[in-house]
Backbone of each chain as nested JSON, in Angstrom:
{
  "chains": [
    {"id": "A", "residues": [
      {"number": 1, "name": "UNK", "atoms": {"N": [10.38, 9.612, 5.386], "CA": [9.871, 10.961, 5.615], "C": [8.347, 10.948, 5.48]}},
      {"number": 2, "name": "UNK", "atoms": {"N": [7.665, 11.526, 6.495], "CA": [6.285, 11.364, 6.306], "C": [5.711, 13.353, 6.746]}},
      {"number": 3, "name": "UNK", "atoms": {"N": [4.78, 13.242, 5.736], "CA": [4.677, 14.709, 5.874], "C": [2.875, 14.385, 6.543]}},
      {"number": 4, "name": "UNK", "atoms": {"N": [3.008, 15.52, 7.638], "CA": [1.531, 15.404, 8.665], "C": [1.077, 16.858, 8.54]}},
      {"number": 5, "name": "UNK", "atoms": {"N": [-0.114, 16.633, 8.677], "CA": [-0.827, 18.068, 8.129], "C": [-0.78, 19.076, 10.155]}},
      {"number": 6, "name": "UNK", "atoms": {"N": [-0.431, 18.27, 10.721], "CA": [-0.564, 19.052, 12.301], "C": [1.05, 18.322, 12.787]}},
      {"number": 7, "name": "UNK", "atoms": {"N": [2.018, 18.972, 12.933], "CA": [2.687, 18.264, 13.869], "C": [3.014, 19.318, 14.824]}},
      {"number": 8, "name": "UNK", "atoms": {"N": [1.952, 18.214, 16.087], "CA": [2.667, 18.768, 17.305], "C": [4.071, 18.403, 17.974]}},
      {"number": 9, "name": "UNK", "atoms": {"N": [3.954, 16.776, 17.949], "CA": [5.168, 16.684, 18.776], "C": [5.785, 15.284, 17.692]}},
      {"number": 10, "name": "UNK", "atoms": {"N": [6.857, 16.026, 17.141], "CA": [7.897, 14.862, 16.256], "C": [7.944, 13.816, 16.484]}},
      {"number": 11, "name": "UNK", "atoms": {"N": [8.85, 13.199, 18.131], "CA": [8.671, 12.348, 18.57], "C": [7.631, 11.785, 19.121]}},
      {"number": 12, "name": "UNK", "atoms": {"N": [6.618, 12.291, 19.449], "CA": [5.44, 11.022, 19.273], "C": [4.547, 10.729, 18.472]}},
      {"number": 13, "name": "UNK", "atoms": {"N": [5.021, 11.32, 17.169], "CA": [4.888, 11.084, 15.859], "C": [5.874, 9.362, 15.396]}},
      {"number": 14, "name": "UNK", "atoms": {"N": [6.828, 9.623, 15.494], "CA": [7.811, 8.3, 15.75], "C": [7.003, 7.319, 16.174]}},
      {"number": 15, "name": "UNK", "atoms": {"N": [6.974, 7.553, 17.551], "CA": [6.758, 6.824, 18.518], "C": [5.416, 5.835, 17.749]}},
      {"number": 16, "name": "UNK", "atoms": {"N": [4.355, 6.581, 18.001], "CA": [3.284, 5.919, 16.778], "C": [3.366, 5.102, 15.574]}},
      {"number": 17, "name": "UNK", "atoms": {"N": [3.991, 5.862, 14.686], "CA": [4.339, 4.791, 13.798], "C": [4.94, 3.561, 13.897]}},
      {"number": 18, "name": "UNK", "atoms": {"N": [5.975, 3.891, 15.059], "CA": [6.998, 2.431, 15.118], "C": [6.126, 1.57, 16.166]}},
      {"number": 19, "name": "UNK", "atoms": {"N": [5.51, 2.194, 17.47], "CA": [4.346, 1.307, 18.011], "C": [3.119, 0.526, 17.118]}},
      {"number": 20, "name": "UNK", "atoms": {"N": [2.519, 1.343, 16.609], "CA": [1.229, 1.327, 15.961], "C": [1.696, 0.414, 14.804]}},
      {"number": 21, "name": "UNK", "atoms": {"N": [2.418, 0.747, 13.445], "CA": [2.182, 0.37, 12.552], "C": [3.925, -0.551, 12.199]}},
      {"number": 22, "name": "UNK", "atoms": {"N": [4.791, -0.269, 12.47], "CA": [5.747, -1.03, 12.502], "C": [6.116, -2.156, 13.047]}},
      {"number": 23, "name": "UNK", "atoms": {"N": [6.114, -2.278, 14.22], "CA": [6.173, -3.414, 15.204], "C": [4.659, -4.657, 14.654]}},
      {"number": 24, "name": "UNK", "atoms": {"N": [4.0, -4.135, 14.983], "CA": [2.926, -5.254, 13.728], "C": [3.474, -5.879, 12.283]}},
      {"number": 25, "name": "UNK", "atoms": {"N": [3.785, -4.709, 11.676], "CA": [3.879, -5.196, 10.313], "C": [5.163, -6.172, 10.292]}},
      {"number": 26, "name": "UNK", "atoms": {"N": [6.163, -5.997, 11.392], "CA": [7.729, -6.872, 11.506], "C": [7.027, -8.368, 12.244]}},
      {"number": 27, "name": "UNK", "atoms": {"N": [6.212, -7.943, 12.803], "CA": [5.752, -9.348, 13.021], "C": [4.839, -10.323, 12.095]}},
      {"number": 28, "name": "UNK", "atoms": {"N": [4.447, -9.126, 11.403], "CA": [3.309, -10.247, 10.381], "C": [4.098, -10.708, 9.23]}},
      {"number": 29, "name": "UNK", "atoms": {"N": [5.594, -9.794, 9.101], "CA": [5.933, -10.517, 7.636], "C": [7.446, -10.742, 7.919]}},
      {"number": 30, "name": "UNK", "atoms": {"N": [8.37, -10.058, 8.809], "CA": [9.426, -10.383, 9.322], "C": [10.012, -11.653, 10.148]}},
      {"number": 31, "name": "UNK", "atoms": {"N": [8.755, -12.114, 11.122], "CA": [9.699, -12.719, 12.202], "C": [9.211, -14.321, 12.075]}}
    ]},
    {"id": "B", "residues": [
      {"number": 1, "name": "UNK", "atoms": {"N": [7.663, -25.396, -17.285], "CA": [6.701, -24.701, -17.21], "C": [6.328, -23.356, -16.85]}},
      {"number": 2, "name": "UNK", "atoms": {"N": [7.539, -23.893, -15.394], "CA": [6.958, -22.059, -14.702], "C": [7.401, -20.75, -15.321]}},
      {"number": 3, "name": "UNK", "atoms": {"N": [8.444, -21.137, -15.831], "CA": [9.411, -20.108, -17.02], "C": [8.363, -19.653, -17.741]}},
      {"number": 4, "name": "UNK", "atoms": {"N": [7.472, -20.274, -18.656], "CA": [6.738, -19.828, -19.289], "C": [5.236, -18.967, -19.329]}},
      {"number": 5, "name": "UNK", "atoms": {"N": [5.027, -20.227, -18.041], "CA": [3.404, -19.158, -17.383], "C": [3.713, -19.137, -15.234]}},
      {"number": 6, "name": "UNK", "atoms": {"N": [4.883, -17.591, -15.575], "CA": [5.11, -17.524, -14.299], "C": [3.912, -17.304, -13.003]}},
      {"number": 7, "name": "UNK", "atoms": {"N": [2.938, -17.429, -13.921], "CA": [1.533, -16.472, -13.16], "C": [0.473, -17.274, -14.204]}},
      {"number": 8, "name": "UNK", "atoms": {"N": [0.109, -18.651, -13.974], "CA": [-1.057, -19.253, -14.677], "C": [-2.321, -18.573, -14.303]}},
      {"number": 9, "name": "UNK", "atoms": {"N": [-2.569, -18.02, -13.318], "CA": [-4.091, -17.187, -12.88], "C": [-3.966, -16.308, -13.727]}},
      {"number": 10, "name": "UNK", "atoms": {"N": [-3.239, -15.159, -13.41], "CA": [-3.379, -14.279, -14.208], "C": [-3.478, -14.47, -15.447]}},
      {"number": 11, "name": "UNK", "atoms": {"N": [-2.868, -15.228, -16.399], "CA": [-2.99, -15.461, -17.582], "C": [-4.156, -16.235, -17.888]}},
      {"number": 12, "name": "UNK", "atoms": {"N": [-4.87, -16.889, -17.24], "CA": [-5.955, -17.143, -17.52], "C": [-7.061, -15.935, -17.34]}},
      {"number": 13, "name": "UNK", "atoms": {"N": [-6.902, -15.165, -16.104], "CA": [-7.665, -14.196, -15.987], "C": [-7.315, -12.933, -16.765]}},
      {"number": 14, "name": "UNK", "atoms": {"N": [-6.151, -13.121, -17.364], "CA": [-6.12, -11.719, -18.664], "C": [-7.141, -12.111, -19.998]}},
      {"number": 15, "name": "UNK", "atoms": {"N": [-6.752, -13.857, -19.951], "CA": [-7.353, -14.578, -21.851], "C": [-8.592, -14.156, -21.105]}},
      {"number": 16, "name": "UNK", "atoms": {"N": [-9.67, -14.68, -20.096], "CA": [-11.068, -14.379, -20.169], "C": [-11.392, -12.874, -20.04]}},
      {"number": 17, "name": "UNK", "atoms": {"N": [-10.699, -11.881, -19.44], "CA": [-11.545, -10.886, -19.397], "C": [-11.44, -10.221, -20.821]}},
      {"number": 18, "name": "UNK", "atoms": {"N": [-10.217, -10.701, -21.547], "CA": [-9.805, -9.529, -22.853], "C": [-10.949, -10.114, -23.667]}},
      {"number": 19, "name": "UNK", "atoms": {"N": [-11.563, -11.917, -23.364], "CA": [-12.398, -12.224, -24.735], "C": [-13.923, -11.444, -23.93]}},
      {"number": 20, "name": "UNK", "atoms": {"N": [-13.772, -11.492, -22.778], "CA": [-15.468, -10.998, -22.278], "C": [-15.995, -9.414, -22.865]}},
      {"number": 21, "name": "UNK", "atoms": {"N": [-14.806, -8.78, -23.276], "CA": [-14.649, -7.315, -23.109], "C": [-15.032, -6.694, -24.877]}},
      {"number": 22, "name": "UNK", "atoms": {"N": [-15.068, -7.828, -25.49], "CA": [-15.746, -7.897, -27.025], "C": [-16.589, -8.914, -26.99]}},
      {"number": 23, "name": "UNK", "atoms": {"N": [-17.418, -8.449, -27.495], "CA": [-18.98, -8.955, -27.574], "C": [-18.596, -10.546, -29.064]}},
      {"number": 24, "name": "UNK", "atoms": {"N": [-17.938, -10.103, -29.817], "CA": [-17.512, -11.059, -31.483], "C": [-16.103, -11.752, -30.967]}},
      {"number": 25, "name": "UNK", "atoms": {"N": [-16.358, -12.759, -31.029], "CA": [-14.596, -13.463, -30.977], "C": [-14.169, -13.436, -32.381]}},
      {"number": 26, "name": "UNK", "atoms": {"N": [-13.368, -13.106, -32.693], "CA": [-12.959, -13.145, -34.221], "C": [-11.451, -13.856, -33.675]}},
      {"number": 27, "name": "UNK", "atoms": {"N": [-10.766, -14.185, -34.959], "CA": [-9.57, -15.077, -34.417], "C": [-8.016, -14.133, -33.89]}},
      {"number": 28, "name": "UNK", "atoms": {"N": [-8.691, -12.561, -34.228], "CA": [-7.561, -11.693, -33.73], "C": [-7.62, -11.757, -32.656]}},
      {"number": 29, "name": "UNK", "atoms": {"N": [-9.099, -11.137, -32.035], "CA": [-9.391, -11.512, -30.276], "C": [-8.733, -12.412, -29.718]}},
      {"number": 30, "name": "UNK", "atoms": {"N": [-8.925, -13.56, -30.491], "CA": [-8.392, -14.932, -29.593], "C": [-6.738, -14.457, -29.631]}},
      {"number": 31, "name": "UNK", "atoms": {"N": [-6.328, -14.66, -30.564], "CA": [-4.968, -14.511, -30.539], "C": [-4.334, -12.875, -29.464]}},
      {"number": 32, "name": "UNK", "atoms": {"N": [-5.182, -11.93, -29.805], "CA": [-5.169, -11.08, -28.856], "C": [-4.457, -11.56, -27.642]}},
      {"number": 33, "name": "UNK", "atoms": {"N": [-5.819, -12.027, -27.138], "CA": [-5.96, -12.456, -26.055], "C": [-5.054, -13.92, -25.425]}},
      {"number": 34, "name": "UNK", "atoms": {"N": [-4.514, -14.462, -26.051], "CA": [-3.364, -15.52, -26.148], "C": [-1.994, -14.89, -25.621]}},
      {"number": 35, "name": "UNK", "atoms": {"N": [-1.709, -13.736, -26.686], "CA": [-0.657, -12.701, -26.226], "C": [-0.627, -12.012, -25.471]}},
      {"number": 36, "name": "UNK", "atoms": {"N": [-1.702, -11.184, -24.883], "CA": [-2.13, -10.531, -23.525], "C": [-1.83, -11.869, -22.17]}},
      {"number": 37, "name": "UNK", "atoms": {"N": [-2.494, -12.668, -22.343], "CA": [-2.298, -13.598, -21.235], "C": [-0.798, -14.544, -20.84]}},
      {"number": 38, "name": "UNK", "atoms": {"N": [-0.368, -14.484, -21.912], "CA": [1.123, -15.213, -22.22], "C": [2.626, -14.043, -21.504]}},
      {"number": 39, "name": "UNK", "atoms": {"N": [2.196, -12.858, -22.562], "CA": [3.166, -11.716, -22.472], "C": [2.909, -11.393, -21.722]}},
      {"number": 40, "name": "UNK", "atoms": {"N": [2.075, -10.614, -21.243], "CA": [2.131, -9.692, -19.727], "C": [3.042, -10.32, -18.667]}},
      {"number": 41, "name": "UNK", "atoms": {"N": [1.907, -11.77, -18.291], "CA": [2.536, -12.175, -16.807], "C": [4.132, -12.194, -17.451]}},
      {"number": 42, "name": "UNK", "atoms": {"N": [4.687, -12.559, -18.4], "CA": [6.16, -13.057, -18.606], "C": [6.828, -11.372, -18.19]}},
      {"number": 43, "name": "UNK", "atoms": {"N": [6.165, -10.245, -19.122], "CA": [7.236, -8.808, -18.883], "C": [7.34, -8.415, -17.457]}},
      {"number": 44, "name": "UNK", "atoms": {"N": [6.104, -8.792, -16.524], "CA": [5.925, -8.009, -15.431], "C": [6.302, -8.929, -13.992]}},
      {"number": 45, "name": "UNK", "atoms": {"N": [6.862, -10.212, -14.931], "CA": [7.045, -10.635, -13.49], "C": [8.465, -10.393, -12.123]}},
      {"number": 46, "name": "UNK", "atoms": {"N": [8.919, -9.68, -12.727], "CA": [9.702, -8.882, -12.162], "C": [9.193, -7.622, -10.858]}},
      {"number": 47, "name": "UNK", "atoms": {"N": [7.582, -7.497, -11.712], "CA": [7.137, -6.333, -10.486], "C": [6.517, -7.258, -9.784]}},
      {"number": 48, "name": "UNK", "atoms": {"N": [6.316, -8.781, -9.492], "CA": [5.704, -9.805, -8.83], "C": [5.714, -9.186, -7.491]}},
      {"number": 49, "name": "UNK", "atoms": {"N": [5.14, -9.061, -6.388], "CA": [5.544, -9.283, -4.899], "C": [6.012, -10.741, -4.693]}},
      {"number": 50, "name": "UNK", "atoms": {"N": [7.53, -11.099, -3.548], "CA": [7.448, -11.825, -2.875], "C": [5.815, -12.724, -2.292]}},
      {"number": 51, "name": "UNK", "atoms": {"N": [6.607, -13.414, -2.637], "CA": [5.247, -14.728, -1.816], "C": [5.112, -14.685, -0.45]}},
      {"number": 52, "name": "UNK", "atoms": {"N": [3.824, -13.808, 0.516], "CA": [3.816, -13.816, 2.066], "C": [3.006, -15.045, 2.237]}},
      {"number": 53, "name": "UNK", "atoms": {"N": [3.891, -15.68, 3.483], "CA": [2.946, -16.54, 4.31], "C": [2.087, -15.861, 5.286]}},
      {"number": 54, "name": "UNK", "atoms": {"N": [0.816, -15.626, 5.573], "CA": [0.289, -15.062, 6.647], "C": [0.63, -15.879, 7.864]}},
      {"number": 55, "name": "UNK", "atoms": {"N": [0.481, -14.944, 8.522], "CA": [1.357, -15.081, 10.106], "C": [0.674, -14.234, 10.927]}},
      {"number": 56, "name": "UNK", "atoms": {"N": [0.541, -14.715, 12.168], "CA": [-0.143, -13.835, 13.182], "C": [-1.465, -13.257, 12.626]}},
      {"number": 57, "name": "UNK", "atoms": {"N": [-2.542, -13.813, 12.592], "CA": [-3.465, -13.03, 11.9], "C": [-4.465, -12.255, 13.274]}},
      {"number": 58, "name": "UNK", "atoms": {"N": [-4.185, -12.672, 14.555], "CA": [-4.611, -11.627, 15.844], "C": [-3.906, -10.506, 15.387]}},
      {"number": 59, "name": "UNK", "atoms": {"N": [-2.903, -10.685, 15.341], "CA": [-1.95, -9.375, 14.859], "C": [-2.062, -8.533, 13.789]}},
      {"number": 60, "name": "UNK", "atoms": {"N": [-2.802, -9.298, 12.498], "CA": [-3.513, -8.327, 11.186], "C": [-4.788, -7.944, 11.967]}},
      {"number": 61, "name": "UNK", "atoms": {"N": [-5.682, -8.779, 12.928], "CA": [-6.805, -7.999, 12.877], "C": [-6.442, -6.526, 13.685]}},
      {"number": 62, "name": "UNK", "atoms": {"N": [-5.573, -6.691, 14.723], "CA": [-5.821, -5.404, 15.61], "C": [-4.903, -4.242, 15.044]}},
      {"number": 63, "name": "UNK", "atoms": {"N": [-4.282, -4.582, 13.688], "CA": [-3.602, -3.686, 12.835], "C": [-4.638, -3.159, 12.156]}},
      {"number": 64, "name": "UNK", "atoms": {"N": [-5.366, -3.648, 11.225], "CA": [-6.589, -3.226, 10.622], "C": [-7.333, -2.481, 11.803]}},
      {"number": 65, "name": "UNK", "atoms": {"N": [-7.834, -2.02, 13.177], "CA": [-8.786, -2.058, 13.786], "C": [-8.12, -0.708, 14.008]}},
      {"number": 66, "name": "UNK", "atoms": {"N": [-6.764, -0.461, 14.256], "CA": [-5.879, 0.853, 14.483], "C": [-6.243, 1.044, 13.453]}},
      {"number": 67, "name": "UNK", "atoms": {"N": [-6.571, 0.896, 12.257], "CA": [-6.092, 1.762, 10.761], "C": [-7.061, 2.465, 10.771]}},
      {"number": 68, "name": "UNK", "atoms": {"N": [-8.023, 1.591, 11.208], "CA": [-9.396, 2.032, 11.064], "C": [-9.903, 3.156, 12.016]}},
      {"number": 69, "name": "UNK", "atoms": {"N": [-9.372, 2.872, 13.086], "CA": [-9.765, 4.252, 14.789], "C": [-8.796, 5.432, 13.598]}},
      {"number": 70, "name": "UNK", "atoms": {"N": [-7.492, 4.858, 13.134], "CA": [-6.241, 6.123, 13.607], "C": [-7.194, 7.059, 11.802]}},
      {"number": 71, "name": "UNK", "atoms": {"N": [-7.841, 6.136, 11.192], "CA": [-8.495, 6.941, 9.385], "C": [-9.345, 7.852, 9.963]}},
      {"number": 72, "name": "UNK", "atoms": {"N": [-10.409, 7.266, 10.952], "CA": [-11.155, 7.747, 11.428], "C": [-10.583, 9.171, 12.076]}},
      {"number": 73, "name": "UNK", "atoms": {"N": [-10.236, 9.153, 13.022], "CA": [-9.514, 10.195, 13.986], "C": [-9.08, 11.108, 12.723]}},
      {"number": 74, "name": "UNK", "atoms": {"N": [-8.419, 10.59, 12.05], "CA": [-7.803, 11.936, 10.769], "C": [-8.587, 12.577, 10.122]}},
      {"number": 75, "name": "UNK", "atoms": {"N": [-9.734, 11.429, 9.373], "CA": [-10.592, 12.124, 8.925], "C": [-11.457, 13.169, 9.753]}},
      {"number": 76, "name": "UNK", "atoms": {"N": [-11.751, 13.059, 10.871], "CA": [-12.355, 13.983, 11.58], "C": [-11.417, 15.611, 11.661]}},
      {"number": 77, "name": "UNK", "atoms": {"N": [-10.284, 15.321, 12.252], "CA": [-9.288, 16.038, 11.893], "C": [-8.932, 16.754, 10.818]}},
      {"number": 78, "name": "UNK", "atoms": {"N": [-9.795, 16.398, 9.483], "CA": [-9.412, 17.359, 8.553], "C": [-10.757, 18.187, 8.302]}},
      {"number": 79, "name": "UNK", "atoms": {"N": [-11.6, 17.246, 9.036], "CA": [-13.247, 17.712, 8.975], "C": [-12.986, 18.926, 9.723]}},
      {"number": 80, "name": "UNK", "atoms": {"N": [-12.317, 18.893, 10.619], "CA": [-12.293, 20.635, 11.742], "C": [-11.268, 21.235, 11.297]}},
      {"number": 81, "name": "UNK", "atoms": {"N": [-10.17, 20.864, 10.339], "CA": [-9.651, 21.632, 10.24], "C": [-10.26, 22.787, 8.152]}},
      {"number": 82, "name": "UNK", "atoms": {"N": [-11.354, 21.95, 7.874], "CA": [-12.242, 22.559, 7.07], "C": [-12.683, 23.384, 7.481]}},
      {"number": 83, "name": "UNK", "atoms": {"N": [-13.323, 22.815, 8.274], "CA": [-14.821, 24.021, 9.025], "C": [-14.509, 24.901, 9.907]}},
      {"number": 84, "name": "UNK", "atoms": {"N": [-12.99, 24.955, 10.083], "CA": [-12.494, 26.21, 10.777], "C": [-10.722, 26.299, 10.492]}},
      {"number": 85, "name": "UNK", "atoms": {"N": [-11.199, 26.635, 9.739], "CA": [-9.754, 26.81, 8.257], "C": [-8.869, 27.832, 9.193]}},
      {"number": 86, "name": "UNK", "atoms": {"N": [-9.02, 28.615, 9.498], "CA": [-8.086, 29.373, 10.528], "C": [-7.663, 29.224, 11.872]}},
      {"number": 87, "name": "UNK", "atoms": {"N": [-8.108, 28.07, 12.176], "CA": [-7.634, 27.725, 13.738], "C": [-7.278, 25.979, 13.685]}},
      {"number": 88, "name": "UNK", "atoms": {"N": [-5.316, 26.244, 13.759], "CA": [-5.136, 25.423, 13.609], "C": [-3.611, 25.582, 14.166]}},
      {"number": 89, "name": "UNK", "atoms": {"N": [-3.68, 24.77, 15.894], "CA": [-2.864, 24.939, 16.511], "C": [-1.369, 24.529, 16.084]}},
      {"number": 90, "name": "UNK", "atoms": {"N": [-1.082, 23.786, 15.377], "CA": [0.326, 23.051, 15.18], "C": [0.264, 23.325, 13.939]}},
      {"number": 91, "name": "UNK", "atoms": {"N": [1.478, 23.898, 13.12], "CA": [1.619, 24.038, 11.706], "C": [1.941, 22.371, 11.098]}},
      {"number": 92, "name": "UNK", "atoms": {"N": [0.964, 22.126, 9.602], "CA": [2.09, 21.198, 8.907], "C": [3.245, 20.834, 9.209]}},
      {"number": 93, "name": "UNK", "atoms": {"N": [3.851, 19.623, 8.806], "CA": [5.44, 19.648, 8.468], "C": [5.778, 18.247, 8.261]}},
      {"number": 94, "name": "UNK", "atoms": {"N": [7.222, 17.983, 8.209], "CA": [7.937, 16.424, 8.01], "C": [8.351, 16.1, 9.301]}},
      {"number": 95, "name": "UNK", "atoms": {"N": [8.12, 14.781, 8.741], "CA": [8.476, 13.935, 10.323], "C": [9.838, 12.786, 9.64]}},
      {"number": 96, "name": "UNK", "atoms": {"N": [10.768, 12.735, 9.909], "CA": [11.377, 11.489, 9.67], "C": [11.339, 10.166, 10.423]}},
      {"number": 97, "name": "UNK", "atoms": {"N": [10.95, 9.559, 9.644], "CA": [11.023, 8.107, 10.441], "C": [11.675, 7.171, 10.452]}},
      {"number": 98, "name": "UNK", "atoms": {"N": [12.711, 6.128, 11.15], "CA": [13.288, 5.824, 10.901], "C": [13.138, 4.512, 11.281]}},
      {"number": 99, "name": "UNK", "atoms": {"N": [12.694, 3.886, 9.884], "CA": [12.323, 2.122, 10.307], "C": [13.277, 1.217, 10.397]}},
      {"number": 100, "name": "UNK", "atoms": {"N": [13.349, 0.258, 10.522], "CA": [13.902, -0.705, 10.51], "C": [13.573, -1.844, 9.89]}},
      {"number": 101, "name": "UNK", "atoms": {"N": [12.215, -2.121, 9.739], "CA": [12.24, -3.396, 8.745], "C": [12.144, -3.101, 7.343]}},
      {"number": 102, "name": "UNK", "atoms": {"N": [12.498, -4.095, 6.777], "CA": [13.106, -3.633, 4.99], "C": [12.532, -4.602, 4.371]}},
      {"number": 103, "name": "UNK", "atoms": {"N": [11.422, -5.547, 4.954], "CA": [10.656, -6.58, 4.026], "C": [9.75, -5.716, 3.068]}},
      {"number": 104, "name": "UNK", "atoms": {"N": [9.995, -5.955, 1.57], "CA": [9.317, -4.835, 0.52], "C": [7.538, -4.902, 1.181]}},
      {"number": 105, "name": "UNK", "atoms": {"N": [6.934, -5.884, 0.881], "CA": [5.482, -5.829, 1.174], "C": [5.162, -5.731, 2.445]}},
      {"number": 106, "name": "UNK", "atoms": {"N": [5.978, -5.323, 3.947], "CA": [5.666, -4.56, 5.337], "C": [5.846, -3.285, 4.634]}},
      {"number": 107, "name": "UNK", "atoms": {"N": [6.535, -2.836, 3.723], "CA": [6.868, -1.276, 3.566], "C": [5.831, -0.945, 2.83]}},
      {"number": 108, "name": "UNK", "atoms": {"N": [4.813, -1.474, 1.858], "CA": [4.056, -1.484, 0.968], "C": [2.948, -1.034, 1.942]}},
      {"number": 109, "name": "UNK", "atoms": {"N": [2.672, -2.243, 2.882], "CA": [1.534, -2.344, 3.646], "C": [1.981, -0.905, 4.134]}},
      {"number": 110, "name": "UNK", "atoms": {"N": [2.64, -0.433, 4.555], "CA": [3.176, 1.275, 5.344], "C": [2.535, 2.214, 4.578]}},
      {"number": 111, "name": "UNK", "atoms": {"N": [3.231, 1.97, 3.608], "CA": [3.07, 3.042, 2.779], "C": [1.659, 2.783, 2.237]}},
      {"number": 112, "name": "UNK", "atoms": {"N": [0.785, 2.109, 2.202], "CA": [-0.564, 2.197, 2.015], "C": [-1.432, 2.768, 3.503]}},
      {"number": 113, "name": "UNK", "atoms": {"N": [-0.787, 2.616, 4.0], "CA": [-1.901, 2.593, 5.636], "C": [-1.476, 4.68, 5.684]}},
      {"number": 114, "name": "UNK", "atoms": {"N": [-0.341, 4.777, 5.091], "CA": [-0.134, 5.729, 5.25], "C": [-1.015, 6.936, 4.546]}},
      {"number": 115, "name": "UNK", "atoms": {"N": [-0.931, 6.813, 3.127], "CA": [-2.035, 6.878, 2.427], "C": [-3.663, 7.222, 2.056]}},
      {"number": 116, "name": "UNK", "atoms": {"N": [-3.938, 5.865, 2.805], "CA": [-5.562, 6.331, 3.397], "C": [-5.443, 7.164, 3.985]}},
      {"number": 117, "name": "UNK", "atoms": {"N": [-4.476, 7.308, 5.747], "CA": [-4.432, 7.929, 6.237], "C": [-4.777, 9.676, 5.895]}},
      {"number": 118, "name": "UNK", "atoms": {"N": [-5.792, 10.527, 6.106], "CA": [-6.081, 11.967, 5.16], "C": [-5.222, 12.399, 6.496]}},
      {"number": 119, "name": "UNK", "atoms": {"N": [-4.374, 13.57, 5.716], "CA": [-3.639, 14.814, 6.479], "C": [-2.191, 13.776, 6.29]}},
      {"number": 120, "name": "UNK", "atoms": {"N": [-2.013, 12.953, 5.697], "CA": [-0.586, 12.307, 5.77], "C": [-0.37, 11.672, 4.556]}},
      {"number": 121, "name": "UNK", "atoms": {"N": [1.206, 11.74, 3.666], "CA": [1.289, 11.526, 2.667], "C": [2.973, 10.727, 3.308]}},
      {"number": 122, "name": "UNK", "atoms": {"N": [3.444, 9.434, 2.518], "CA": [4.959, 9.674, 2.655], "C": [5.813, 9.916, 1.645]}},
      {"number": 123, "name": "UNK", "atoms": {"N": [6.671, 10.77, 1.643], "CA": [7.618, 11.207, 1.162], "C": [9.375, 11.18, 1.371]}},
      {"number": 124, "name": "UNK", "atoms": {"N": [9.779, 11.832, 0.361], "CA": [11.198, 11.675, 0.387], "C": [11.94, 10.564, 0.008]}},
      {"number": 125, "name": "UNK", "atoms": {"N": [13.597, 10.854, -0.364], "CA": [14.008, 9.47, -1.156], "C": [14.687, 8.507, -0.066]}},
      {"number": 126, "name": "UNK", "atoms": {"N": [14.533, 8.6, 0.838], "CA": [15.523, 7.637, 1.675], "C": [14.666, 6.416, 1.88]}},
      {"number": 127, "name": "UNK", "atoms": {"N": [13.657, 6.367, 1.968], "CA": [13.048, 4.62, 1.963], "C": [12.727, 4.445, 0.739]}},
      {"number": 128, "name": "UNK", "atoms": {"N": [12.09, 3.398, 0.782], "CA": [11.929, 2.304, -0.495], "C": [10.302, 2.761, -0.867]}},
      {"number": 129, "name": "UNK", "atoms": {"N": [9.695, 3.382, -0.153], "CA": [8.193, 3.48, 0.252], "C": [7.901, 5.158, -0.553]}},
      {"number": 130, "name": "UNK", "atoms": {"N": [8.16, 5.437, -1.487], "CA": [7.937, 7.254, -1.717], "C": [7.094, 7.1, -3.176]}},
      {"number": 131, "name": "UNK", "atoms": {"N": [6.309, 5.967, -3.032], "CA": [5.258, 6.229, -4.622], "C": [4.013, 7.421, -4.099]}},
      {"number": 132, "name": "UNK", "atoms": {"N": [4.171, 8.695, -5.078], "CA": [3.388, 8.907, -4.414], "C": [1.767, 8.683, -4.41]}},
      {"number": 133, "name": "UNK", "atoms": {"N": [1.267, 9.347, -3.097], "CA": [-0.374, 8.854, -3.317], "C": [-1.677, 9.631, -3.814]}}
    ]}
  ]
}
């Protein structure tokens, strides 16, 4: 759960995190 | 050995800073400082992080380089939403997210990037990631 001081749109709220900061971090310490 | 000094740095770096931090060594200090460097690493090594191999480090820099545009961008973002406290198209709220990787120190690194991040905090009990900031 992540609380945002503006949310416009939920899903590309998602979208961001799992682009931006997830998919990196599964590669730098996951794969 | 390792049983005993699970963390030889640290315990060396607890004995020097506890003797630097009194000006008189007296033989309590020392011993102090014997037990500070001995005990700690032994109680806490339980809160140890896993051991990361770095990997992909193209991949840490252009993570760092987002953290840095996406801090930026927020911070500005809270800069206008200061200086014009009443105009502010999208209300607050929660977002759920739903990750998938479960390596403790990727969730750490999250939950720190998250953090800096101003206008964003994470919350709630369903991940592993809810210390708050």
């Amino acid at each position: 759960m992540l609380h945002e001081l503006e949310v416009a749109d939920a899903q590309a709220t998602i979208a961001h995190v799992k682009a931006h900061y997830e998919r990196p971090l599964m590669e730098i310490f996951e794969s | 050995m390792k049983r005993l000094f699970p963390a030889p740095l640290v315990s060396a770096g607890l004995f020097t800073v506890w003797l630097l931090l009194h000006p008189r060594w007296g033989r309590g200090h020392l011993l102090l400082a014997l037990l500070l460097g001995l005990g700690l690493p032994l109680m806490l090594q339980g809160l140890r992080p896993r051991r990361v191999r770095v990997r992909h480090p193209i991949t840490i820099l252009k993570l760092c380089l987002r953290v840095m545009a996406d801090t930026t961008r927020s911070n500005l973002a809270v800069l206008r939403y200061l200086l014009r406290p009443g105009h502010r198209p999208h209300p607050a709220g929660f977002v759920e997210i739903p990750l998938q990787m479960r390596d403790p120190n990727a969730l750490a690194v999250l939950a720190m990037i998250v953090c800096i991040t101003p206008g964003t905090v994470p919350s709630g009990r369903k991940f592993p990631w809810t210390a708050p900031c």
